[in-house]
N, C-alpha and C positions, 0 to 999 in steps of 0.2 A: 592071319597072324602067324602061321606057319614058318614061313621064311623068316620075317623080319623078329621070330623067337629066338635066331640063330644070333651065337657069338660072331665076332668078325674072322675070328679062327675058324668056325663051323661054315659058315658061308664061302669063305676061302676054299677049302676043301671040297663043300659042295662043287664051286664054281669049275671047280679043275677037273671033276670028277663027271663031268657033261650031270650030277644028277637037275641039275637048273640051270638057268642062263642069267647073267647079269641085268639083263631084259626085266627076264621076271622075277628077279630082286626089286628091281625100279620101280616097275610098273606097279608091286602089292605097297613097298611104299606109296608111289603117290596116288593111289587110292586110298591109303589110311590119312593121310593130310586129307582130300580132297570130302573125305566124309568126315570127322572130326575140328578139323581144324578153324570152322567157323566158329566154334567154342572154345579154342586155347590161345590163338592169333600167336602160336610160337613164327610162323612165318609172313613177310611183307612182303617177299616178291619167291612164287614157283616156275623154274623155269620149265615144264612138261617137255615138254619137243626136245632141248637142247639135251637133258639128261635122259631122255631115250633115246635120242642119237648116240650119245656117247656109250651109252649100254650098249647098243648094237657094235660097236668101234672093239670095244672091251670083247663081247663076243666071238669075235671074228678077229681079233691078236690068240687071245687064249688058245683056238680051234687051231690057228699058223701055229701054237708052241711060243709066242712073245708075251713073256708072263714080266711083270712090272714090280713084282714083290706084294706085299702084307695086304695093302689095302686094293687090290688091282678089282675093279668090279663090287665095291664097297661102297652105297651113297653116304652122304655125307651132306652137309649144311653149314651154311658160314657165316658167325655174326656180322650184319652188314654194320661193320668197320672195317672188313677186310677187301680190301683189293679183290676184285674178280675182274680183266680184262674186258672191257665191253658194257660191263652191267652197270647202274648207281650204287655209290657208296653213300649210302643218306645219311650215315648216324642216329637214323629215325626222326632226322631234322627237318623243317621246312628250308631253314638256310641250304640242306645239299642233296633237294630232292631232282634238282637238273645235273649231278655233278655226274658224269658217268667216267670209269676207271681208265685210263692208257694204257694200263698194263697189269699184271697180279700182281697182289703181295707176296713175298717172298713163301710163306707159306702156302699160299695157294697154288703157285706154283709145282712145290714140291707135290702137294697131293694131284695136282695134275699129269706131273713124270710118274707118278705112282698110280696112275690109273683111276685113280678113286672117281665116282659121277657125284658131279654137282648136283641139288637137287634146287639150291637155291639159297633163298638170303633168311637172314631169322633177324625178328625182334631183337632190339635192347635198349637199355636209358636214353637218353637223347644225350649224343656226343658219348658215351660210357658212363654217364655220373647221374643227369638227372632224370629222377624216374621216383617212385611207379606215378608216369602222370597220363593226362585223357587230353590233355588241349595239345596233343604231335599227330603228325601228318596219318599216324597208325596207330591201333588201340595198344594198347598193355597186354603182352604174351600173359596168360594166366595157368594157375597150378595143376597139373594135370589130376592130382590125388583128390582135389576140391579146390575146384572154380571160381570158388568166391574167395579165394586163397593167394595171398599173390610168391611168386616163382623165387624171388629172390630177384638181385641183379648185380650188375649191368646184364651180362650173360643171360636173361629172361629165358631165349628164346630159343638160344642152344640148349639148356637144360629140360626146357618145357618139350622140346621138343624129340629130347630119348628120353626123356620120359614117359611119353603120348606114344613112345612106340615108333614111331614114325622111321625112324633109324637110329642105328648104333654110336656113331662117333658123330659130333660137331665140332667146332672151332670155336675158341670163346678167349678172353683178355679176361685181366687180373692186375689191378691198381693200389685196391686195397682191400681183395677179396672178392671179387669179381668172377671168377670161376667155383670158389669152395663156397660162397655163401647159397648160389642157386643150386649148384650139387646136392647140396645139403640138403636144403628145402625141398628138393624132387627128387633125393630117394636116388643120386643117381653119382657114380663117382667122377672126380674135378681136381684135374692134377694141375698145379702152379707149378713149372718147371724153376728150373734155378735159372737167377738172374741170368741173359744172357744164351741160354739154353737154347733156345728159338730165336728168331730173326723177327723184330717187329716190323720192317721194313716194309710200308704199302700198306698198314695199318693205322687208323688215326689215331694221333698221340692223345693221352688224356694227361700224361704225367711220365717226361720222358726220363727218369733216373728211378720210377717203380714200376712201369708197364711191363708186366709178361703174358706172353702169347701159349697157350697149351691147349689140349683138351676137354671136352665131358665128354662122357661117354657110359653107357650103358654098364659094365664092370669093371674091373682094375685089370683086368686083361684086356679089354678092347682099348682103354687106357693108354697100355703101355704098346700095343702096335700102333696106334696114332701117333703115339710121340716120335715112335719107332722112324717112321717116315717125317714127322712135324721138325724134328730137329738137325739140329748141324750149325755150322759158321759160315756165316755172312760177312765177307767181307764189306759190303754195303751200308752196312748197320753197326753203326760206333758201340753198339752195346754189347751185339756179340762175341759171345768168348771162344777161341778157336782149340776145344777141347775134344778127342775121341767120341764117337756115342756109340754106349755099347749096345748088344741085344739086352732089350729092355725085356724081352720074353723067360731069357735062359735065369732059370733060380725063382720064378714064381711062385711056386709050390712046394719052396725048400722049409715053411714055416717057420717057426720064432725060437726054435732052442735053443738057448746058449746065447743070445742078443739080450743085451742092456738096454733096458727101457725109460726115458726118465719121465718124469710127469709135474710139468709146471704148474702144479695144484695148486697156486695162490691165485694163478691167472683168471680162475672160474671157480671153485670150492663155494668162496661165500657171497660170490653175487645176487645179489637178489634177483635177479633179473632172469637167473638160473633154474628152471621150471623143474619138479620131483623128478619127470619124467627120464630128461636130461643128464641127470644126476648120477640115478637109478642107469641111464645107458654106457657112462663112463664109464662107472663101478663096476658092471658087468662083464664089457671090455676087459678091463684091466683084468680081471677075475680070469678069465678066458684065456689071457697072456701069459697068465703066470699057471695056467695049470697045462697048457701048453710047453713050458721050460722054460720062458723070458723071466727075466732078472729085471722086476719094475718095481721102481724107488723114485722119490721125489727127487725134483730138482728145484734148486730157485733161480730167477730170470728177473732181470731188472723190472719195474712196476710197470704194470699192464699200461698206466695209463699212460708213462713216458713213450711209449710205443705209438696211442692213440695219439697224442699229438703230435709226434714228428711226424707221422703219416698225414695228419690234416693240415700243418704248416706243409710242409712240400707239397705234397697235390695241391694244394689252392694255392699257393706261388704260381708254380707249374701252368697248372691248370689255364688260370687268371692269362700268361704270357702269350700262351697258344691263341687264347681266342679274345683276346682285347681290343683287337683293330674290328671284328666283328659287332662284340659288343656295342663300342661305341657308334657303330653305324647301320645295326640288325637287332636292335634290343627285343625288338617287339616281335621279330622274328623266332624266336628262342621260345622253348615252353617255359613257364612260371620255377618252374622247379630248378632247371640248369642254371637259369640266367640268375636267380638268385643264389645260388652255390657257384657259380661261376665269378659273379662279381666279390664275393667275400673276399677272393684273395686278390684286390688291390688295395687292402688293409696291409699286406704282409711285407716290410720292409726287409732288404737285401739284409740286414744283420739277425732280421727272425729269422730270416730261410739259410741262411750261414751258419747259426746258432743252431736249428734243424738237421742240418746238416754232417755239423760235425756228433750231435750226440746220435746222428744215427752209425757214424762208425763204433760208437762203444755197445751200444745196441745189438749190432751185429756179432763187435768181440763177443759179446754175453751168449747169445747163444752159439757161437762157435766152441765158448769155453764147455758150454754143456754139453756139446755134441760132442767133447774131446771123451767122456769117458761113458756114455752111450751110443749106441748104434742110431738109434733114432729117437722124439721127444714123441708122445702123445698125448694131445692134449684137446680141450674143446674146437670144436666149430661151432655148433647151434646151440644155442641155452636153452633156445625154445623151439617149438615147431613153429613154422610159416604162420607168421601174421594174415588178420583178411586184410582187405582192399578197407573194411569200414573202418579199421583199427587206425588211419593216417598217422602210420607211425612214419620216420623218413629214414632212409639211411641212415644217418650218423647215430639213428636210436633201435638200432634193429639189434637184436640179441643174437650178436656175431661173434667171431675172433678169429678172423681172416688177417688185418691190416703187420699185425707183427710182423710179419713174415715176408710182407712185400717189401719192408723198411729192410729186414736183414738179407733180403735176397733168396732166402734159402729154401729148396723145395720142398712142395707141400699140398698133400691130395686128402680130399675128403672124400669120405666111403660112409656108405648108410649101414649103420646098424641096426635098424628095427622100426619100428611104428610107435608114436607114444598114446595115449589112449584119446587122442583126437582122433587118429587114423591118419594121421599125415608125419612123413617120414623123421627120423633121427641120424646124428652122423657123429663122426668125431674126426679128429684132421690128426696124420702123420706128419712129421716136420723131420728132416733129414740132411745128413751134410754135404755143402755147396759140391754139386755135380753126381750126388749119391742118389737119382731119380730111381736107381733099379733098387736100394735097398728102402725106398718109400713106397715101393711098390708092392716089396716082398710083402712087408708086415701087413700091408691094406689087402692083399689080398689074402693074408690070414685073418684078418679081422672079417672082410667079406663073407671065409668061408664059414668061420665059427657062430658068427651071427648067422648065417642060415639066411642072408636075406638074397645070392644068389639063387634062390630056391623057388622066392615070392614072387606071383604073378603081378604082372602091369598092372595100373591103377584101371577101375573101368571109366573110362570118358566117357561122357555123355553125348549123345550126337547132339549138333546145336539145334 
């Protein structure tokens, strides 16, 4: 565990520094999957050979002096929804367990000009939506913290899987919370870049006017060098917006003095659904902010709920469109779980999803209005700790508040603040203005440090 203790900064350094080889970054990873990971199933397919070829590759530029930037010699892991030239992109499906990829995704790519080693493909819902289910071609990624716990999702598997140790950064999507909800649950940070931010391109749509592409990753620093390399403008991708990316590194540790904080306390305050624990983790937070120099004062944000259902009208329109010609001719193909949230939205007629539509641009005004006189919003992620497997709660009842934010576009990273006395992790999600990923980052990694849980060792896995 030596190596893989290290930040992607610390291993960077190492790497240049001949103190190790890119080799033997790789190799203690996939030793740590190879002994563990019959108990988490964060991954569906390892590629060994190909990502110790590529370490050696990484070795032997470094030695010539051809250094690739941030991530060069960094493994790394990709929800199989993304494009990897050569390999399957399953979705965790039976429908696309023969489909193998023509080319990377637009992301994958990029972490490939940047040297990063594949290590391989990770768990997640089937198609991004349905999940936690047992009847798909591959078990359920599970909680690294407790096993009988499940990870959050879609993103299962990227998140189980810095959390398990196994490595620092993975790739993960975000619909309606898709990356902050498993971050959360695993104790591990999950940046939802701003609409646009990233290139979805070669990734499989789930909902193509909320899908964002980002990462998880072990801190709010390792974070922000993945983004570092993950972002930019695609011409290829109608989504992307073709705006500057800045270093996402420079101002990390500038802390919170003199930044406006708001806090959409109606959003979560009297939920029931909202555990002491939870509460008790805000409160702290906030406490932490404000004796730090931030200026934290409420704010109000149109009704939580208005948010939940323009996010569920649009994904199930969406949704529904994408995979209908399958539907009707692969029903039985499909696990219990998607195909039943998949078929909802041929309920949703062109005037609901117009009518979704348009109230999501006021939606959006609403928290742009808020952002106009704060730096940043901070607000819930988890109400509660990670449900078990026996609890069959489903998605749409999981005690989350991710989905706002895919509605408004606007970034937004969860970061763990602490343990609630289950022993299984707490978070709270920074929410920041459209293209402002570096000033969502500062504050997270003030919260990171305050809370002290950069400090906390890995959970211990059990070997299977």
């Amino acid at each position: 565990m030596t190596l893989l203790a290290l930040s992607v900064a610390q291993l960077g350094r190492g790497l240049r520094t001949g103190a190790f080889t890119a080799e033997d970054v790789t190799r203690a990873a996939l030793d740590r999957i190879a002994a563990l990971d019959g108990a988490v199933h964060a991954f569906i397919r390892v590629e060994e050979e190909a990502a110790i070829a590529a370490a050696r590759q990484v070795d032997a530029e470094l030695r010539a002096g051809h250094d690739r930037g941030l991530l060069h010699g960094i493994p790394y892991a990709t929800k199989d929804i993304y494009n990897v030239a050569g390999l399957p992109t399953t979705c965790h499906s039976r429908l696309r367990l023969d489909h193998v990829a023509a080319a990377d995704a637009a992301v994958t790519a990029r972490l490939r000009e940047g040297g990063a080693v594949l290590l391989g493909k990770l768990a997640t819902f089937e198609f991004a939506l349905g999940g936690t289910s047992f009847d798909l071609p591959f078990p359920p990624a599970r909680n690294p913290w407790n096993l009988t716990h499940i990870p959050g999702g879609s993103s299962s598997g990227s998140a189980a899987a810095v959390a398990a140790g196994y490595l620092r950064v993975a790739t993960a999507s975000c619909t309606s919370g898709s990356i902050r909800g498993p971050a959360a649950w695993c104790g591990v940070a999950g940046l939802k870049p701003s609409f646009g931010r990233v290139s979805r391109r070669g990734v499989f749509p789930l909902s193509w006017t909320m899908d964002h592409c980002g990462p998880i990753a072990r801190s709010v620093e390792d974070a922000a060098i993945a983004l570092q390399v993950m972002a930019g403008h695609d011409p290829l991708d109608p989504g992307s917006i073709n705006r500057p990316v800045p270093d996402y590194t420079v101002g990390l540790e500038r802390g919170v003095r003199g930044l406006h904080i708001g806090v959409p306390r109606d959003f979560f305050e009297d939920l029931p659904s909202m555990t002491a624990d939870a509460r008790a983790g805000i409160a702290g937070t906030l406490a932490r902010l404000r004796s730090e120099g931030a200026v934290v004062r409420d704010v109000a944000l149109p009704d939580l709920a208005r948010f939940i259902a323009c996010s569920r009208v649009i994904m199930a329109a969406e949704s529904f469109a994408i995979h209908r010609r399958d539907l009707a001719r692969h029903l039985d193909d499909y696990g219990e779980v998607a195909a039943g949230r998949f078929i909802q939205g041929a309920g949703i007629s062109a005037a609901d999803y117009l009518d979704a539509q348009r109230l999501r641009g006021s939606l959006a005004a609403a928290v742009d209005a808020a952002l106009r006189e704060n730096n940043v919003l901070v607000t819930a992620i988890s109400l509660a700790t990670a449900p078990s497997f026996r609890s069959q709660l489903g998605p749409v009842s999981w005690p989350l508040q991710a989905s706002p934010f895919n509605v408004s576009g606007h970034p937004a990273l969860s970061v763990p603040i602490g343990l609630g006395c289950d022993g299984l992790p707490l978070a709270v999600q920074i929410v920041g203005r459209p293209f402002d990923e570096a000033g969502v980052l500062r504050v997270g990694r003030a919260i990171e440090r305050m809370s002290g849980w950069d400090l906390l060792p890995l959970p211990k896995v059990p070997a299977p």
